[in-house]
C-alpha positions, 0 to 999 in steps of 0.5 A: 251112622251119618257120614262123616263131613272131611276137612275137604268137604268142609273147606274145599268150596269157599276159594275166591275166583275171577270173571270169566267167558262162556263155556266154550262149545267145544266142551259140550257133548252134541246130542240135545235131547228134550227135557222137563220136569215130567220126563225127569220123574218118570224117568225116576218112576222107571229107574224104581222098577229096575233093580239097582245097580251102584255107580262104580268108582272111576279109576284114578279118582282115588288117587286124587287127595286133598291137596290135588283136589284144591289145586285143580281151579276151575279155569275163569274163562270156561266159567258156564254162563260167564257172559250173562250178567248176575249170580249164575256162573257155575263152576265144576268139580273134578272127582277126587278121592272123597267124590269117586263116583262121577254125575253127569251134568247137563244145561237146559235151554228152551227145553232141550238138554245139552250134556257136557263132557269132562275135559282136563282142559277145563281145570288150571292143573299143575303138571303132575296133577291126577286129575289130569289122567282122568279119561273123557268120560269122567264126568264130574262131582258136582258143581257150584254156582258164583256171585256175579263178582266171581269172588264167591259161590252161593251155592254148591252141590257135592258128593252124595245128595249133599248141598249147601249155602253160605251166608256171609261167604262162609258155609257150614251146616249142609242140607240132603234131599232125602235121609233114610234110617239115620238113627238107625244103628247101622241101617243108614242109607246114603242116596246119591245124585247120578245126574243135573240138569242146569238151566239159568232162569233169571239173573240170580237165579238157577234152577237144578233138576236132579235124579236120585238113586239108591237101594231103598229108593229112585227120586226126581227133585226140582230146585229154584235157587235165587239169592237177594240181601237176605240170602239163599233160597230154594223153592224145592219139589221132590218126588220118590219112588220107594223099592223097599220098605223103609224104617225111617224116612226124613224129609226135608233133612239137614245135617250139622256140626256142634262141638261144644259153646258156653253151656257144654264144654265136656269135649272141649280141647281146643283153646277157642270158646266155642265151636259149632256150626250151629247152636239150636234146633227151632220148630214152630208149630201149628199152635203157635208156639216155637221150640228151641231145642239147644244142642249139646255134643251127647256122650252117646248117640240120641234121638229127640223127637217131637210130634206135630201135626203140619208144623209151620216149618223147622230149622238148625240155627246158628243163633249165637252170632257175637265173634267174641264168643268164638274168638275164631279169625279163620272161620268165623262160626258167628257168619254161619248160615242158619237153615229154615225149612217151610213146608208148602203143602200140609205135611199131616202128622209126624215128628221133627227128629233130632239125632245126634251123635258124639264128636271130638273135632270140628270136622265131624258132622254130627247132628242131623234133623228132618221131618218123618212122616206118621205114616210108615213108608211101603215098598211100591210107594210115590212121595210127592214134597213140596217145600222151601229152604232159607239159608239166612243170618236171621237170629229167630225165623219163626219166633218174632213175636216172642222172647227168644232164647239169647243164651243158656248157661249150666254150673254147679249148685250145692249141694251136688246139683246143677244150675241151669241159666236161661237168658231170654231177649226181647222181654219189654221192660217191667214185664213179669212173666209166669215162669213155667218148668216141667222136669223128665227125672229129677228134682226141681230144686229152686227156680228164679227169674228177673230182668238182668241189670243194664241189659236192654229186654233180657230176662234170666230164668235160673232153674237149680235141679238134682238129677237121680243118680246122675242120670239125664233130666230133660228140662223143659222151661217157658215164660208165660202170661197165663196159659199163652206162651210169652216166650220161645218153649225151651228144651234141654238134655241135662247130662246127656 
């Protein structure tokens, strides 16, 4: 089962800091060893060939709560990289009771690899805080990197191979470097990052080399981090040597929350419309059509997978960005951040998987997509990725030429059916598109499109179906001109 996002994973790392100075010398181990990429994957190549060995917990981390993990602020000054003008201040993290097992983080100059060295000092602590028993070698839990106003950061790594990016200034979904047997039931594996180097390669721009580690597998990752008006973005290399079979291999993953929105209200208790960090899985594949696979909260777990050879990328949208369909001035769903993922090689034949898994709280991550491989993965085997992530607000990246899904809607029609409504935008005026609808189960009762009244390019596909005895209907729906796609080709899990 995935691992469950905490209220302090989920909050902990949006606070708002002040500028600061360098990093003191002080504060750094004084060893500087030679560095590189090719260094740091074979030093994952050995790390595979050796049995594995689990990062023990520090003592004391345990001890450190929600509450005394949000008091220890980073001091301004200590501020890494704090006289260089740009988005590169980088700030760290203490171990707490959620993040136990410590990373060791290092700078990167000119080739040589710096250490640094956990200090209390480094933290504004009150006097009774935990944090400040931890010994001096701690290390740390992660970090994150800060806008150059310092009222923000743009990017954070924290706990496991976890990572994200805000857009905004508010976070939400987290991307991974490596997912193992995730909808496996019980088999899910957790890689964890045991070491950063950090090396400031531009102005707003940081690059992050990590080395992975974990029962199945050792790794080697390479992350160029920049950030521009359209948002975060990552140009990532990853290398993996595998000690064991694995089942399941999903690369490129990324990991999601969705409660409930306008369509699917099952779990609702809460007073607000909607909540979810993201709304729909997109996949735009070779052929040129894009699928859009709304998501819905399951009343059990489910796999979705869609077969495709080299698709042009895929991603978990947050697409609905209107706050009155939120209603939230605490968190604000509509600024969360959509991830795209672009592969830079070929990725052959494989499957964009869905899974996702019931939840009744906004604090439980319980959608996960990532690519899998045809090919199974051996014991002794090298992965080599090559890919970019986009951290963006843009609604539709990989469906500008055709009407994309604004919204989809489901109620009751007689007798004892359902009705499914799906509002398409950007259909240009006095258009008319074939409707096309397959169903997996079920009876297609009736089914009717037409533009909507006084509004501009939106078109409503209205689908009344009768599912047998209840059970689930995968709907499947497009608007088409002949046999080319007018439209996004749109999934649906009717009852699931």
């Amino acid at each position: 089962m995935m691992t469950r996002m905490t209220r302090l994973d989920r909050r902990a790392m949006i606070a708002a800091t002040a500028a600061a100075l360098l990093l003191p010398r002080s504060a750094l181990a004084q060893s500087r060893d030679a560095f590189s990429w090719g260094t740091l994957v074979a030093q994952a190549q050995r790390l595979a060939r050796s049995p594995f060995k689990v990062t023990p917990f520090y003592p004391g981390a345990d001890k450190i709560g929600y509450d005394a993990f949000n008091q220890a602020r980073f001091r301004d000054e200590r501020t890494i990289w704090n006289d260089l003008p740009g988005d590169t201040g980088v700030r760290l993290f203490p171990l707490s009771s959620t993040v136990q097992q410590p990373v060791q983080i290092a700078l990167v100059e000119k080739g040589r690899a710096t250490p640094l060295r956990y200090d209390a000092s480094l933290f504004d602590l009150p006097a009774d805080s935990p944090v400040r028993k931890l010994g001096p070698d701690a290390g740390f839990a992660g970090f994150r990197i800060m806008n150059e106003a310092r009222n923000g950061d743009w990017l954070s790594f924290l706990g496991a191979t976890y990572f994200r990016a805000p857009a905004e200034k508010q976070f939400g979904l987290s991307a991974r470097a490596v997912a193992l047997n995730t909808s496996i039931a019980g088999q899910e594996e957790f890689p964890r990052f045991t070491h950063f180097w950090l090396e400031r390669t531009g102005r707003s721009s940081v690059t992050v080399y990590a080395l992975l580690d974990s029962a199945s597998l050792t790794g080697a990752m390479r992350f160029v981090n920049s950030i521009d008006r359209a948002g975060v973005h990552q140009d990532i290399d990853a290398t993996f040597f595998t000690r064991k079979a694995i089942p399941e291999l999903g690369l490129m993953p990324m990991t999601s929350m969705f409660w409930y929105d306008q369509a699917d209200r099952r779990a609702r208790t809460d007073w607000r419309p909607e909540i979810h960090d993201s709304d729909m899985l997109s996949i735009a594949s070779a052929d040129g059509n894009v699928h859009c696979r709304a998501l819905v909260n399951p009343s059990a777990p489910r796999v979705d997978a869609f077969t495709e050879r080299s698709p042009k990328g895929f991603g978990l949208l947050q697409r609905d960005r209107d706050f009155d369909h939120y209603q939230d001035d605490g968190v604000f769903y509509e600024r969360r951040p959509s991830l795209w993922a672009t592969s830079r090689k070929p990725l052959g034949a494989g499957q964009v998987r869905l899974y996702a898994f019931p939840t009744d709280s906004e604090y439980t991550d319980n959608v996960a997509s990532y690519w899998t491989p045809a090919a199974p993965t051996r014991a002794g085997t090298r992965i080599d990725a090559s890919y970019r992530l986009d951290w963006t607000t843009a609604r539709a990246p990989a469906s500008a030429a055709l009407a994309t899904v604004d919204n989809i809607w489901l109620g009751k029609s007689e007798p004892e059916g359902d009705r499914l409504l799906i509002d398409f935008a950007g259909v240009p005026d006095g258009a008319k598109p074939d409707l096309w609808v397959d169903l997996s189960g079920g009876t297609l009762v009736k089914k009717a499109g037409y533009p909507v009244l006084h509004r501009q390019g939106l078109f409503r596909l209205v689908l009344d179906i009768r599912r047998d005895r209840g059970k689930p209907v995968d709907v499947r729906a497009q608007l088409r001109t002949g046999n080319r796609p007018f439209s996004e080709y749109v999934h649906y899990p009717l009852g699931a």
